[in-house]
C-alpha positions as CSV (number, residue, x, y, z in Angstrom):
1,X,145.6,102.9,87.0
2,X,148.8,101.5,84.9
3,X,151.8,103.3,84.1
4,X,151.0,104.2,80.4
5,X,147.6,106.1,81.6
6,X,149.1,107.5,84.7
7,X,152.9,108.6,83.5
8,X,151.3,111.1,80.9
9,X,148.2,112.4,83.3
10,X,151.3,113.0,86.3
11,X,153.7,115.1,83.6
12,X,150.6,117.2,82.1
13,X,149.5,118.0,85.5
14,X,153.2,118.8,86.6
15,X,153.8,121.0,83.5
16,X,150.4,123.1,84.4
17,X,152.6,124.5,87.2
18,X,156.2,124.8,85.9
19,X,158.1,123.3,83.1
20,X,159.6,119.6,84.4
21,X,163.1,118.2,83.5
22,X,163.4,114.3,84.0
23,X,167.1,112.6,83.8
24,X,166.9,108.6,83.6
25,X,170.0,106.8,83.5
26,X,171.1,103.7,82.2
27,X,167.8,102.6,80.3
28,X,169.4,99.9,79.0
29,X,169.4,98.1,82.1
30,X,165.3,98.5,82.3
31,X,163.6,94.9,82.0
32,X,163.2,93.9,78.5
33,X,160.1,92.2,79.3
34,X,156.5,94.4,79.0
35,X,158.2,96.6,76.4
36,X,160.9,98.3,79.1
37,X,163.6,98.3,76.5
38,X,161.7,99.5,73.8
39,X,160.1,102.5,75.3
40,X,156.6,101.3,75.1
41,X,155.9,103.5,78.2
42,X,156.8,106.6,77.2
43,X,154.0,108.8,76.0
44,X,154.0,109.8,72.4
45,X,153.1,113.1,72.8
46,X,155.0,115.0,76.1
47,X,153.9,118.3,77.4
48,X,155.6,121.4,76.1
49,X,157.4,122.3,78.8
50,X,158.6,118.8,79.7
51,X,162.7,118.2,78.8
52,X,163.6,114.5,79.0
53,X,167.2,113.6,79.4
54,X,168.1,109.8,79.1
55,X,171.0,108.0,78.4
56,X,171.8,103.9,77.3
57,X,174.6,101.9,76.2
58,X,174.5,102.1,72.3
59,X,174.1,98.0,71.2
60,X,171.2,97.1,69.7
61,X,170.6,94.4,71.9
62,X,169.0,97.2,74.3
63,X,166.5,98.1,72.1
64,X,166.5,101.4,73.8
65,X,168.6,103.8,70.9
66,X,166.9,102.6,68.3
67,X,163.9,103.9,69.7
68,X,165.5,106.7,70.8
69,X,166.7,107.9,67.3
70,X,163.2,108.2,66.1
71,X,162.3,111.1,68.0
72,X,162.9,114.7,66.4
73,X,165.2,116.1,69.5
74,X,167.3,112.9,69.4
75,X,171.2,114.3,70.2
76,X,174.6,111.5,70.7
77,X,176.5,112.5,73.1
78,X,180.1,110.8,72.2
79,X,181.8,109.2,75.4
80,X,184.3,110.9,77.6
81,X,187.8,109.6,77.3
């Protein structure tokens, strides 16, 4: 089974149980190749009780923000310092 059937199947059965909060870090540094960078993995629809945290460098050479700005909870957090 590939990762865009099995990532959704894992997080509704996990979200059955108890409601799931996933960090990932530094998505900018996935591979752009296979859609990495643009998010093509993530499901489009997420349980209700799954929270997803991510962060990525901001340039548009990522691919990652852009995608990430078209979601409804979309929040910038502004750097420390």
């Amino acid at each position: 089974m590939e990762l865009l059937e099995f990532f959704p199947k894992c997080l509704e059965e996990a979200c059955s149980f108890r409601p799931v909060v996933l960090m990932l870090d530094s998505l900018d540094q996935l591979p752009a190749d296979e859609g990495g960078r643009r998010l093509d993995w993530l499901p489009g629809k997420i349980p209700d009780d799954f929270y997803l945290i991510m962060s990525t460098l901001p340039d548009a050479e990522y691919e990652c923000l852009p995608q990430l700005k078209v979601a409804n909870s979309f929040v910038l957090i502004q750097p420390h310092g």
